[in-house]
Each structure stands twice: as C-alpha cells, then as structure tokens.
C-alpha positions in Angstrom: -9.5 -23.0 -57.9 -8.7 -25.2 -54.6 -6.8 -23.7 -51.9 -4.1 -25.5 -51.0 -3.0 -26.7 -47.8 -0.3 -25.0 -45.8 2.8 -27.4 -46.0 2.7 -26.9 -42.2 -0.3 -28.0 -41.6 -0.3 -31.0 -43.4 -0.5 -34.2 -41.3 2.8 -36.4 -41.5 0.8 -39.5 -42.6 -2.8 -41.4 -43.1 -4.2 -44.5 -40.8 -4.2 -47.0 -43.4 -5.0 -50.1 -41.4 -7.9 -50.6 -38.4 -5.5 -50.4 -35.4 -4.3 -46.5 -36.5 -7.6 -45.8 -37.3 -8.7 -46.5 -33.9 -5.3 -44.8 -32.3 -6.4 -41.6 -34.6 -9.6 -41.6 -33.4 -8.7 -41.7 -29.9 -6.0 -38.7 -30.4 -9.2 -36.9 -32.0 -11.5 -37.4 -28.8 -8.7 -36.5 -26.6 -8.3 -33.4 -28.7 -11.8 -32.4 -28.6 -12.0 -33.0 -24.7 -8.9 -30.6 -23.9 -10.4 -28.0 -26.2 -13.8 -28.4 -24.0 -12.0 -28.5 -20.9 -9.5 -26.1 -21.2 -9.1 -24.2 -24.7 -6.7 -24.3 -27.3 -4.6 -21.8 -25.7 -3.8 -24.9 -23.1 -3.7 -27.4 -25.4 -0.5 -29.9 -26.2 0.4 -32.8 -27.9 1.4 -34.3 -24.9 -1.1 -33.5 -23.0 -3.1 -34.8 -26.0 -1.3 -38.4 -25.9 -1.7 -38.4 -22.1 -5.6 -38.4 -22.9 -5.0 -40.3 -25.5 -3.5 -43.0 -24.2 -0.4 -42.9 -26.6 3.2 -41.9 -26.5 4.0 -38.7 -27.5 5.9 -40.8 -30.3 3.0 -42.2 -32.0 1.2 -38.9 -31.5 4.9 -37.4 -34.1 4.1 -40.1 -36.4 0.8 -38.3 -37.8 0.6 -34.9 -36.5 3.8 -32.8 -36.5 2.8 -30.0 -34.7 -0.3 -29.0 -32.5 -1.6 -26.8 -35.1 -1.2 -30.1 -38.1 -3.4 -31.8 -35.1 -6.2 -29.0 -34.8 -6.5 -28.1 -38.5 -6.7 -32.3 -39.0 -9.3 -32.3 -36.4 -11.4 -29.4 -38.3 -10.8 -31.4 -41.9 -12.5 -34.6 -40.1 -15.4 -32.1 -38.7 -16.4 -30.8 -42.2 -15.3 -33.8 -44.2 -18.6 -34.9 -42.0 -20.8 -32.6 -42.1 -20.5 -32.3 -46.2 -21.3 -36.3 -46.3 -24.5 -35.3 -44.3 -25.6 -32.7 -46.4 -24.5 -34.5 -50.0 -26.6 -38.0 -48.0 -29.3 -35.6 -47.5 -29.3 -34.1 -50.9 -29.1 -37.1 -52.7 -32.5 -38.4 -51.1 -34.1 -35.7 -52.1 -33.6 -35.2 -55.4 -36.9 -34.7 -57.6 -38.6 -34.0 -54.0 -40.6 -30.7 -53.9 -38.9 -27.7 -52.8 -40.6 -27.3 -49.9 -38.8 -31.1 -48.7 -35.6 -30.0 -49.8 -35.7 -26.9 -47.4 -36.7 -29.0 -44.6 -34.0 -31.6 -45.1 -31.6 -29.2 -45.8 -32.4 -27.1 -42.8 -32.5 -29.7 -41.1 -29.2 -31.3 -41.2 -27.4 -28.9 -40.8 -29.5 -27.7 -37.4 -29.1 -31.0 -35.9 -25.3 -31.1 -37.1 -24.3 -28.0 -35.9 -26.3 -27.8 -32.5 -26.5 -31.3 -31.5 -23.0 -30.9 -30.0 -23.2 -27.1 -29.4 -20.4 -27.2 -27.5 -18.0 -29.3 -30.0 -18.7 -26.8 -32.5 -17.9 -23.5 -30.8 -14.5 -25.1 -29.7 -14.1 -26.1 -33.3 -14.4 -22.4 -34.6 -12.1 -20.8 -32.0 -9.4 -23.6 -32.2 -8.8 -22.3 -35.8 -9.8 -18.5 -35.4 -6.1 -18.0 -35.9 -5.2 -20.2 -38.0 -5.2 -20.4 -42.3 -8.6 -22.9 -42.7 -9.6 -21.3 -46.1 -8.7 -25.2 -47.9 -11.0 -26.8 -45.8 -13.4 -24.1 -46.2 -12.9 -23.8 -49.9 -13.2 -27.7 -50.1 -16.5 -27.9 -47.7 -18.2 -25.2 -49.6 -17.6 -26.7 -53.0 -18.6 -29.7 -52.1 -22.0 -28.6 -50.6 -22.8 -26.3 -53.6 -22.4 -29.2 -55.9 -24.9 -31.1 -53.7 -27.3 -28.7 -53.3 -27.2 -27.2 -56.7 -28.1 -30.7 -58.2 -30.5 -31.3 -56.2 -32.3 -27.9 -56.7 -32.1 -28.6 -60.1 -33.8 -31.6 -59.8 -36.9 -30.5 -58.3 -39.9 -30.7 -60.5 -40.9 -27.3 -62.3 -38.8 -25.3 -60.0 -36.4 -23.7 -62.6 -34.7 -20.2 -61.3 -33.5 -17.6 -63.4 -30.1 -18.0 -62.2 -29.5 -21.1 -60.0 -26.2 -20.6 -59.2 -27.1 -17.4 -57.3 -30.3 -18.5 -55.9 -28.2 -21.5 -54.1 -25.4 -19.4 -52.8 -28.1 -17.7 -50.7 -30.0 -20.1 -50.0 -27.0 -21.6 -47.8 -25.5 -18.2 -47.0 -29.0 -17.8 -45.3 -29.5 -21.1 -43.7 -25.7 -21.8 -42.4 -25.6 -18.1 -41.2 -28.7 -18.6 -39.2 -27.6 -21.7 -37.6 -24.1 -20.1 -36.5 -25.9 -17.6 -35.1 -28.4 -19.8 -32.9 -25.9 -22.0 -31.5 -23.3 -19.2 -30.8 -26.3 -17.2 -29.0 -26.9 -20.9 -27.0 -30.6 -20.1 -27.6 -32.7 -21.8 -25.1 -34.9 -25.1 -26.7 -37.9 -22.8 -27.5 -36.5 -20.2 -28.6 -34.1 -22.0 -30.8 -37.6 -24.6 -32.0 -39.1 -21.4 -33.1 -35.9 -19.9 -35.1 -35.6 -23.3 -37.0 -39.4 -23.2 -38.3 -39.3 -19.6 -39.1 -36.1 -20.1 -41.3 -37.8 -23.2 -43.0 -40.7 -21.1 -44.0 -38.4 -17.8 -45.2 -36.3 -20.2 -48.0 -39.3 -22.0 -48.8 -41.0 -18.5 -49.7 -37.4 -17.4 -51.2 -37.4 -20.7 -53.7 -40.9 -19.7 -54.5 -40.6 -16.4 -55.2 -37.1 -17.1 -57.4 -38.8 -19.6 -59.6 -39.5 -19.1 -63.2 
C-alpha cells in the first residue's frame, strides 16, 4: 500500500511549461549548494531565491515551506536514480546473471558516489523529516525492475524470487551507503565494488533452482 505524502510537504504546484522548469531547476541547484555549503540547519527559502536568482515570490508559488522544498528536492533525487536502475534493467533483460549483477551494481555505484557529497547532504537534509512515500515509491519501483529482469534471465529460476531480490538489493544498496558514507579512498572503494559483484553473483548462483 503507497504512503502518502504529508499534506505539508506537498509542493504548491508543478512547472508545466519550459521557462518554470528552468526557474525550478535553478531553485533545486541553489538548494543543493546551501546544503553543501552550509547545512540544512542554515538553510532558507530566501536565501535559496537569493542563489537562485528569483524572488522569494516565485520561490511561494511552488514550495510552501523549506521543508515542501527539501522533501521536493529528495523526490527529484530518487525519481532519478529509479529511471537509472529501471534503464539499466530493462537492457538487461534475458542477459546472464552474472551481467545483471554488474549493471546493477553498477549504477547504483556510480549514482550514489559520483557526487558523494550531493548524496550525504541529501540523507541528512531529510533525517528528520517523514520521507517513507518517497521511500515507499523508490523501492517499489526498483523491485518491479529488478524482479522482471531476474526473471528473465535464462535458466536462472529461484525458489522464491521475491525473497531472493529483496536481498539482493538490501545487499548491494547497503554496501554502497556504506562506502560513500566511510568516503573510502579510490582503491579501497575499486576493491569493495568488485568484491560485492562477485558475492551476488555467487548468491544468484547458489539460490538457483
């Protein structure tokens, strides 16, 4: 069952044409660079449109609060990420398992620690906030595209698929947390990622049936 967003949360209104889109966008960067520069803690909407380049106005028009602006901001993030894993999925299906791990592993490596430093302000700019929809809506949709593509690999049938994907991403996303919240230095981090390919690909070896 979906989660649904706080009423509170919820931003006041959608870009619809290219100009907002572009103003959105630059309320977004502007957000990200205050939470990299200073924290949430120091954070404002106006300070935000200052960056921005906006009045505090247009800011009102879609984001009613600061909190609306850093749960939006955290909806874009994921929204994101699960179009790179579904993307990734998708051209994969029928692949051997062995592929799937690596693309899986992956994207979601290069996602996550490409922009370390994004990320980590992302997860404490909504440590004290109620994220569980976007959670609940990012996890669905990434089950869904890892499932299928599971199931479409060639002889690779599990007893219980289901289970056998749940900890297959448990595995990999808690892994990756934990490498770019450590800020593991290049080599370190090179090994981690090629040692957690080679654990699921054993783990989908040893679950098929």
């Amino acid at each position: 069952m979906d989660t649904p967003t706080p009423d509170v949360l919820k931003p006041r209104k959608a870009p619809r044409q290219a100009r907002a889109r572009v103003t959105v966008d630059a309320i977004f960067e502007a957000t990200i660079q205050l939470l990299l520069r200073e924290g949430v803690h120091r954070l404002t909407t106006t300070r935000v449109a200052e960056r921005a380049g906006v009045s505090v106005g247009t800011m009102y028009q879609y984001f009613p609060n600061k909190r609306a602006l850093i749960y939006a901001l955290n909806a874009r993030y994921l929204d994101a990420l699960a179009e790179k894993i579904e993307t990734a999925c998708a051209a994969h299906h029928g692949a051997p398992t062995d592929r799937m791990v690596e693309a899986l592993v992956g994207t979601y490596w290069r996602a996550k620690t490409e922009r370390a430093d994004v990320t980590r302000a992302l997860y404490r700019s909504v440590a004290e906030m109620d994220n569980k929809a976007l959670v609940d809506a990012f996890a669905a949709r990434v089950d869904a595209a890892t499932t299928a593509m599971l199931a479409s690999a060639p002889g690779a049938a599990t007893a219980n698929l289901p289970t056998t994907n749940l900890t297959l991403v448990t595995v990999i996303f808690g892994a990756v947390r934990n490498a770019f919240e450590r800020d593991l230095p290049a080599d370190r981090a090179e090994a981690l990622h090629a040692e957690l390919v080679r654990m699921c690909r054993i783990y989908l070896r040893a679950t098929a049936v």
